[in-house]
Structure formats: structure tokens, C-alpha cells
C-alpha positions in Angstrom: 65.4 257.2 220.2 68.1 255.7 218.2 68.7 253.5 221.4 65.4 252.3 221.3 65.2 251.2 218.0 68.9 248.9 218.0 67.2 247.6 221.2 63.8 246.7 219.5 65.7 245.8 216.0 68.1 243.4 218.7 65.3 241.4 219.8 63.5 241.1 216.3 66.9 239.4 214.8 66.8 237.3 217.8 63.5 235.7 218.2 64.1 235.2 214.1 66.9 233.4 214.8 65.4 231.3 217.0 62.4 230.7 214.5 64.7 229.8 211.8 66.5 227.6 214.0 63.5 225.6 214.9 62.5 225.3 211.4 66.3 224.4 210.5 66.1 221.4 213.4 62.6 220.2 212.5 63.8 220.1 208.8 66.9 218.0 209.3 66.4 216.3 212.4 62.3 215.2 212.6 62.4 212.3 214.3 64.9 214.0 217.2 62.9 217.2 217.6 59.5 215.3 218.2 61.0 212.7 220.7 61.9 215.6 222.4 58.3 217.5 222.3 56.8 214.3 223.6 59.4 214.0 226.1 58.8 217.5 227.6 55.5 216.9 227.4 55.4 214.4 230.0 57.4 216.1 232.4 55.4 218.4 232.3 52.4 216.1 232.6 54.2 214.7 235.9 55.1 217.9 237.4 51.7 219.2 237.6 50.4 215.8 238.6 53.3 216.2 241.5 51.8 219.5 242.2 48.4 218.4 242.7 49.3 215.5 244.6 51.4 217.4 246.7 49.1 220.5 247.2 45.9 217.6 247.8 48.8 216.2 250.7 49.0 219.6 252.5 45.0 220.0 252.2 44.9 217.1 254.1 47.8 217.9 256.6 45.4 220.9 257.0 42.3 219.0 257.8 44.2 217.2 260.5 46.0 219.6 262.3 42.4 221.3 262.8 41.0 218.5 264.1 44.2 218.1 266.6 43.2 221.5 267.4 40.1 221.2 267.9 40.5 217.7 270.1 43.4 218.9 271.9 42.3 221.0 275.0 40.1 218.4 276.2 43.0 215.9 275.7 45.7 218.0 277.8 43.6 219.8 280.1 44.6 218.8 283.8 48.0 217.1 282.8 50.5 219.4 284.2 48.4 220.6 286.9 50.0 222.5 289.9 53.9 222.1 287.9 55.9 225.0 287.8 58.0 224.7 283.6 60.4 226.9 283.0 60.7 227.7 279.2 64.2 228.3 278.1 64.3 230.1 274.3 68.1 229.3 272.8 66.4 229.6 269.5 66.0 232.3 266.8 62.3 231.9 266.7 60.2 233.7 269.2 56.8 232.6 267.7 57.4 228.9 268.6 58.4 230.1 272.6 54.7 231.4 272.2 53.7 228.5 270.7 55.3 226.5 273.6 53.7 228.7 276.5 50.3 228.5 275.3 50.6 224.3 275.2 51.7 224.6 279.0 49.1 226.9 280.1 46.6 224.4 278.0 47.7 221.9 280.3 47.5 223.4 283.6 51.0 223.9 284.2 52.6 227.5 285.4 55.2 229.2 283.3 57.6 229.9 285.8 59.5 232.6 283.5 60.9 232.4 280.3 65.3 232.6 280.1 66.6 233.5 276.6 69.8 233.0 275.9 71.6 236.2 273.7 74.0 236.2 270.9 76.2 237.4 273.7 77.6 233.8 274.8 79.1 233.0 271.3 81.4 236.4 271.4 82.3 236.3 275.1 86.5 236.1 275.4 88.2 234.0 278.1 89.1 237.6 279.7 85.6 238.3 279.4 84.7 235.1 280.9 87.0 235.1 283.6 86.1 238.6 284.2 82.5 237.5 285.0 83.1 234.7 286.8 84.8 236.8 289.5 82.0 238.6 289.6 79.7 235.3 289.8 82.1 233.9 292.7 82.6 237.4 294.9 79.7 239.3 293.9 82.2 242.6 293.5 82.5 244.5 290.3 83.9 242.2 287.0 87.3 241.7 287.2 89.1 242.5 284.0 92.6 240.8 285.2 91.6 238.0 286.1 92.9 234.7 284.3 91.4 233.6 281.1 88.7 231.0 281.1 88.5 229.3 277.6 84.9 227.8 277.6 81.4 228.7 278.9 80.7 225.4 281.3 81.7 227.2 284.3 78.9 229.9 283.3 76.6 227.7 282.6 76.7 225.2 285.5 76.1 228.9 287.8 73.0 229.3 284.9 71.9 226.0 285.7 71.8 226.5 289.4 69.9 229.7 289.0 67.2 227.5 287.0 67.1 224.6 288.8 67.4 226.1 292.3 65.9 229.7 292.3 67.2 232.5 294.1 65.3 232.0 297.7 68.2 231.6 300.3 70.8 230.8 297.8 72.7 234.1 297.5 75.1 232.2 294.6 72.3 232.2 292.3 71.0 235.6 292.7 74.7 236.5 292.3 74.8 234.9 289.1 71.0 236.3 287.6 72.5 239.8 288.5 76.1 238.6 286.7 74.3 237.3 283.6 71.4 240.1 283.0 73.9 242.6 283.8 76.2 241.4 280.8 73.6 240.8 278.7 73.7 236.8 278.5 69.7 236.5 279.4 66.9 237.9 279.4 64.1 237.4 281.7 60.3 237.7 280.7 56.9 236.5 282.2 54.9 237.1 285.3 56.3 234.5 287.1 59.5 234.7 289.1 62.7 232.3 289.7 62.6 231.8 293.2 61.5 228.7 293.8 63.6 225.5 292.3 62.5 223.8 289.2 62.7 220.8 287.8 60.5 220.6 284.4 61.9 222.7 281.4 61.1 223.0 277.7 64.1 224.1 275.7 63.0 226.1 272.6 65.4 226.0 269.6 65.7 226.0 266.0 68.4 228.0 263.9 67.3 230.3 261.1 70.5 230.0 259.0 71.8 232.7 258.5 75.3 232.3 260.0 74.3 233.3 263.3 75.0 232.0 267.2 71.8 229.7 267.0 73.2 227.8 264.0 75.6 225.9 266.3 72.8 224.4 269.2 75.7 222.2 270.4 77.4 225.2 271.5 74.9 226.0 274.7 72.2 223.7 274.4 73.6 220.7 275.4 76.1 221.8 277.8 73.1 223.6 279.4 71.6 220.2 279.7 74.5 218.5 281.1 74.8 221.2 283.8 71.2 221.0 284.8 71.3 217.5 285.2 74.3 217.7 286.9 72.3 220.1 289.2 69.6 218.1 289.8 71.4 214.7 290.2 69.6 213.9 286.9 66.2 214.5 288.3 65.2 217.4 285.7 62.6 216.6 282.7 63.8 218.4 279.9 61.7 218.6 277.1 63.6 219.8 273.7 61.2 221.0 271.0 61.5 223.4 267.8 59.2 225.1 265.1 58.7 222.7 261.8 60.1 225.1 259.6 63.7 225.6 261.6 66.2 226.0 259.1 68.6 224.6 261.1 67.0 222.0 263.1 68.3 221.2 266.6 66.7 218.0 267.1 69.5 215.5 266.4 71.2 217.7 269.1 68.9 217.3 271.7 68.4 213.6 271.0 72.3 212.8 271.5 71.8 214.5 274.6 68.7 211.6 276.0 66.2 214.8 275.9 62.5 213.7 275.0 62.0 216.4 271.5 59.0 217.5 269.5 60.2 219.1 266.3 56.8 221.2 265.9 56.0 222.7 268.9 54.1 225.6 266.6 51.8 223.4 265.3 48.6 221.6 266.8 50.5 218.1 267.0 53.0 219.4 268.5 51.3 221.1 271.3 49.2 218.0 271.8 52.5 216.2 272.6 54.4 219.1 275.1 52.9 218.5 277.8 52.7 214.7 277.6 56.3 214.1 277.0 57.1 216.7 280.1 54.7 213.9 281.8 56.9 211.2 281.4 55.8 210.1 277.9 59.6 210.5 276.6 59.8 209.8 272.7 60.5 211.7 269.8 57.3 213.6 268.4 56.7 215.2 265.4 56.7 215.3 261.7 60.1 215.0 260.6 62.7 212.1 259.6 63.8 212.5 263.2 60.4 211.7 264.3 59.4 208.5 266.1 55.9 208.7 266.2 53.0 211.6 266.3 50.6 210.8 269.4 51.7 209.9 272.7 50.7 206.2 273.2 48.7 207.1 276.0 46.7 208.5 273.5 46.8 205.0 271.4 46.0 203.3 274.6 49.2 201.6 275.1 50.5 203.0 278.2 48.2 204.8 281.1 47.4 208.1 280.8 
């Protein structure tokens, strides 16, 4: 009880304190102390004008995307007919892969499967490596002695074959699919299969920040890219998109590396522009700084559709 009552006494002294120092400051400093109240006062008249602007801006953004929405299957439909996309997740966000798949279907395109890419590849050791490359080269059991390897490109270029190629008649790549999902390095999801070559992919990134593999895109991403154009003779499409929230965005990433991007696949406008980039249409979509423009100018009726 006694506790109680220093507590409660505490507090008394010091919100009289504070009284008597207003008083003191309004007494001996008028002319201060009011410039001051007005001057809060209209910060605070501007913040929650900024507030209204700025929650009337995203009622608007709103009312937009749902028109996208609404507009967008009949804009896409037939686009990507009869194309096989492969959908490669090196991202932390799952819900944008979603996103991505559901623009392709839209479209008329097949999702081949979808590859994600593990934490796995940013602890592997050069013993590891070399270890598994053995393996990738002999198709015998990893090979523990063999000589250090200090970087992934030789794994990825066998990843990139896999993709681009498929497994029918080429024993090297089933090889490596059996090398890398035995070790953990991918995962393989959807109904589809990888046995038949590919040559359109949609590479789904964005880091959440939190210190983890997918902060560092330049890391896989675009050495990935490099080795599936080396695959393909630069023939591949490869479409580099992200959700508009990423924490750590991997746009600038993929732009250095040539790749058509939308940075918000997850949203309307950025499913509108998916498939029309993996068309042909390359340009930077989106909503952010990065952005070049929103709608694919076919859409504007600048280029043919």
C-alpha cells in the first residue's frame, strides 16, 4: 500500500510541476509561448490535412486497381495461348508466386511448374559444392573429397539447363533435378512437369528484410539469368517481377541484368502487365520510382497488340 501511494503522490508532484512550469513560461515569456501554440497548431493543421490527402490518394488508388481488375481478363485473355512459363520463386514471398500464376493462367498460358530456390544456396561450402558437382557430372553418390569450388555458376548453369531444356533425352539434366532436390537447393511444385524445354520464365523476387538469403537478389538471380541465356543463345524471355510491398526490392537487379520487370505482380496492374511483357512488350511496369510506365502501350495504341 505504501508503494502505491509514493507512486500516486510521484505523479501528483509531477504533473504540478509541469503546471507550474507552464504558468512560470506564460508569465515571463508571453510572446514566446504563444508563437509557439500557433506554431503547433499548424502542424498539426497540415498533418491532418496530409492525412486526408493521402488517405483520399489510396481511395483513389483503390477505385483503380478495381477497375484494372475488373477490365483485365478481357484484356489478357488469349495472349499467351498454347506457351508453356515456367515461374521461378527466388523471393521470400509466396503470395506474389500466386499472384504471378493466376496472371498466366488469365492469359492462356501453361504453368509448366514452379522452381523455388532454398536458403540452401547461400550456406553451401566450396567442399559442399564440389561435392555436388561430382555428383551433377557422374551421377554417383556426392563426393566429399573432391576439390573446392568457390562460387555457385557452375550449379547454376546445370540449373539453367534443367529449366531451359527439360529432362526428355537429356540424362545431364535429370542428373542435376535429382542433384539439386536431393540437397535441398529446389523445390518443385505444380501439375505440370519439366520435360519439355522452355523458353518463357517469370522470376519472382522481393526480399523481406530481415537479414536473410533473399536480401542479396544479386547473389542467384542474376547469375541464373546469365546462365539461361547462355543456355538458350539469348533466346529466353525472362520476365522479372516482385510484390509492391517487397522490403527489399529486386527490381534495380533485374533491370541491370536487360530483364523486362513489373514491381507489383500482386496487384491488378501488375497482372494486367505479366503477360504482355512475356509477349514481347519489354518495359519496366509498375508503381514505383523504378517504374517506366503502367500500361503496356499496346494498350495505349502505340504499338500492335
Amino acid at each position: 500500500m505504501l508503494d502505491v501511494r509514493y507512486h500516486m503522490f510521484y505523479l501528483c508532484a509531477v504533473f504540478l510541476m509541469m503546471g507550474f512550469g507552464i504558468l512560470i513560461g506564460e508569465a515571463l515569456y508571453p510572446h514566446q509561448v504563444k508563437a509557439q501554440t500557433k506554431y503547433l497548431a499548424a502542424l498539426k493543421a497540415q498533418a491532418n490535412s496530409a492525412v486526408q490527402q493521402g488517405q483520399a490518394a489510396r481511395d483513389q488508388l483503390a477505385k483503380t486497381e478495381q477497375a484494372i481488375d475488373a477490365l483485365r481478363p478481357a484484356l489478357v485473355r488469349g495472349k499467351l495461348d498454347g506457351r508453356r512459363v515456367l515461374v521461378i520463386q527466388t523471393g521470400d514471398y509466396p503470395d506474389a508466386v500466386t499472384a504471378a500464376q493466376g496472371a498466366l493462367a488469365d492469359s492462356g498460358a501453361t504453368v509448366a511448374v514452379t522452381v523455388s530456390l532454398t536458403d540452401r544456396w547461400a550456406i553451401l561450402t566450396p567442399k559442399q559444392r564440389a561435392a555436388l558437382l561430382t555428383s551433377l557430372s557422374t551421377g554417383d553418390a556426392v563426393d566429399e573429397n573432391a576439390p573446392a569450388v568457390q562460387d555457385n555458376t557452375a550449379l547454376l548453369k546445370a540449373l539453367a539447363a534443367l529449366l531451359a531444356q527439360g529432362t526428355a533425352g537429356q540424362p545431364a539434366n535429370q542428373q542435376a533435378r535429382d542433384a539439386l532436390e536431393g540437397q535441398s537447393l529446389i523445390t518443385i511444385s505444380g501439375a505440370g512437369d519439366l520435360s519439355r524445354p522452355t523458353s518463357l520464365f517469370v522470376l519472382v523476387g522481393g526480399g523481406k528484410g530481415d537479414g536473410g538469403p533473399a536480401d542479396s537478389p544479386a547473389a542467384l538471380d542474376t547469375a541464373l539469368v546469365a546462365q539461361l541465356n547462355a543456355v538458350t543463345g539469348d533466346n529466353a524471355r525472362i520476365v522479372g517481377c516482385e510484390p509492391l510491398d517487397a522490403v527489399v526490392s529486386f527490381i534495380p537487379a533485374y533491370q541491370g541484368a536487360d530483364l523486362a520487370t513489373v514491381d507489383c505482380v500482386d496487384q491488378p496492374l501488375g497482372q494486367l502487365a505479366l503477360p504482355f511483357a512475356l509477349r514481347g512488350e519489354k518495359d519496366d511496369y509498375g508503381l514505383k520510382p523504378t517504374a517506366a510506365r503502367q500500361i503496356p502501350a499496346s494498350l495505349e495504341g502505340n504499338t500492335s497488340s
